[in-house]
Every structure is written in C-alpha cells, then in structure tokens.
C-alpha positions as CSV (number, residue, x, y, z in Angstrom):
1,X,156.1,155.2,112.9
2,X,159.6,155.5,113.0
3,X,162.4,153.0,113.7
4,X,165.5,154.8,115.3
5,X,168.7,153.2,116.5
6,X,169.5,153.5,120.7
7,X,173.3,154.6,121.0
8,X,173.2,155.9,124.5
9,X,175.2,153.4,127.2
10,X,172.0,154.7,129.8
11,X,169.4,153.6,127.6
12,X,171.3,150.5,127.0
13,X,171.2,149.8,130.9
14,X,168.1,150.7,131.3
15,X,166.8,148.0,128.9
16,X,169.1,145.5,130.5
17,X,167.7,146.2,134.0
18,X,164.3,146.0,133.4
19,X,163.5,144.7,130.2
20,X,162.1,141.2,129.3
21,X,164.7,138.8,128.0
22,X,164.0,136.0,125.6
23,X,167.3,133.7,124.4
24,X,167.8,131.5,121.4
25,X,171.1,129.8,120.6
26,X,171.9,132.9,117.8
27,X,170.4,135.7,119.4
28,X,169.4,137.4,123.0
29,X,166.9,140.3,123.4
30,X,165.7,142.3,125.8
31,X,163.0,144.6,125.1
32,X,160.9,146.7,127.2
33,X,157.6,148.8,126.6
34,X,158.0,152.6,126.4
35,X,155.7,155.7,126.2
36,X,157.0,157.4,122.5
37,X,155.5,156.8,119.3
38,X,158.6,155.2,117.8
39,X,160.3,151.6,117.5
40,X,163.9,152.1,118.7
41,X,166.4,149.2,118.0
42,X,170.2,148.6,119.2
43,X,172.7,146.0,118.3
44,X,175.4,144.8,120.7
45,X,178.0,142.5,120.3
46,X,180.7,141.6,122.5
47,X,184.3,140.6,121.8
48,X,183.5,136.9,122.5
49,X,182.0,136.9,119.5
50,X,185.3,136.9,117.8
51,X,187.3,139.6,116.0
52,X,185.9,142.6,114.0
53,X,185.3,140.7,111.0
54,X,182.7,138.4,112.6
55,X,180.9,140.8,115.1
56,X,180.6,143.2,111.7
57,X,178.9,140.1,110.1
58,X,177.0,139.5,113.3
59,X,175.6,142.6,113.2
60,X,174.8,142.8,109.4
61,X,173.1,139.4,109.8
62,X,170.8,140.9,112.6
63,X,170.0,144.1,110.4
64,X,169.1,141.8,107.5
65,X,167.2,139.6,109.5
66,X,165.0,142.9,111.4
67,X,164.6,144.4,108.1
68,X,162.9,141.2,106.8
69,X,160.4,141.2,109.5
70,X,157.1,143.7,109.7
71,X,157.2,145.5,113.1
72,X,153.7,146.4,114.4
73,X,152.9,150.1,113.5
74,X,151.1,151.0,116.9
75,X,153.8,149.2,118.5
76,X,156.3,151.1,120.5
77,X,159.2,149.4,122.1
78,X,162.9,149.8,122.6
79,X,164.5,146.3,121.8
80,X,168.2,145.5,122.2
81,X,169.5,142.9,120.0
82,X,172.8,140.6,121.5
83,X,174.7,138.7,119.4
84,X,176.0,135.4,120.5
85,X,179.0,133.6,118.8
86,X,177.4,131.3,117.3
87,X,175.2,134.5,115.0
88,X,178.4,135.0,113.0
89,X,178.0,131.5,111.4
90,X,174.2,131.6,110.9
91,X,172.3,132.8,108.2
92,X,169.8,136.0,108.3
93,X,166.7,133.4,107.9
94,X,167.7,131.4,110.8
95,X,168.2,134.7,112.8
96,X,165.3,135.8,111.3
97,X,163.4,132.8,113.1
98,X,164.5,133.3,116.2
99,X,163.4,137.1,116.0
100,X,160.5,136.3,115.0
101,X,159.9,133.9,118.1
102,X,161.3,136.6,120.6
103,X,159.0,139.6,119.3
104,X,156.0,137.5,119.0
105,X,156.0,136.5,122.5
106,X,156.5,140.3,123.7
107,X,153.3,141.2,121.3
108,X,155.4,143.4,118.9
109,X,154.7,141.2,115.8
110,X,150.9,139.1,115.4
C-alpha cells in the first residue's frame, strides 16, 4: 500500500463535506472511506495558527507524529489532518496520542 499526499482544493472539500470528524485540543481530522488501494494524507493549517514559522512546525510535528504510527495495510482512506494553534507548542508524542485516538475510532489502526 501506498501513502500519497492529497493537494487538490476538490478533494480537500470533499473530505470536509462528508467525512467523519474527530477533535482533540492539538489536532482535527476528518477522514472518509474511499474505493483505491492507497492511504492518502493532507495537512492543513490555517493562519490562526500563527505565522509561517509555527504552521511549518505545526505541520512537521504532524508528519513526525503519522510517521510514528502503523497505518493498517488493507486500509484505504483519505484523511485530512488540521492543525489547531495550540499543535505548534506540542510535542510529536502528544500529537501522536491524539492520532492515534482519532484513527482508532475510524478503524484505520487496531
């Protein structure tokens, strides 16, 4: 299985409409079920996070965190990762325990 990144603004939408959302104090997601073989992954952050240094460290810190974490091979969703303001301050393990809580309860993780 292959993990890809999303980059178009449709299938961004798309996600947002009908997707399932779970929220934590670090990190949103929505995710939503889809037909291909792959795991495709985006990473949004918004400019109330702060300025470019800390929505680059926001998004670093979820990578790190996603990396850390085993992803079901038969699984094959498209997940959309939102930072919050408070993910710029947080560790990769604490994000990483909130991912972990937000793709267990969709089923993409045992």
């Amino acid at each position: 299985m292959k993990i890809t990144t999303i980059k178009s603004n449709r299938d961004f939408q798309r996600i947002y409409r009908r997707g399932k959302s779970f929220v934590s104090p670090a990190l949103v997601t929505y995710a939503i079920k889809t037909k291909s073989h792959n795991l495709r992954i985006g990473i949004t952050t918004s400019k109330k996070v702060g300025k470019a240094v800390n929505r680059n460290r926001s998004r670093r810190v979820i990578r790190a965190a996603f990396a850390h974490i085993n992803a079901d091979q038969s699984a094959s969703y498209d997940i959309i990762f939102v930072a919050r303001t408070r993910t710029a301050y947080c560790k990769s393990y604490e994000v990483e325990k909130y991912m972990r809580e937000h793709l267990k309860m969709l089923g993409v993780i045992s």
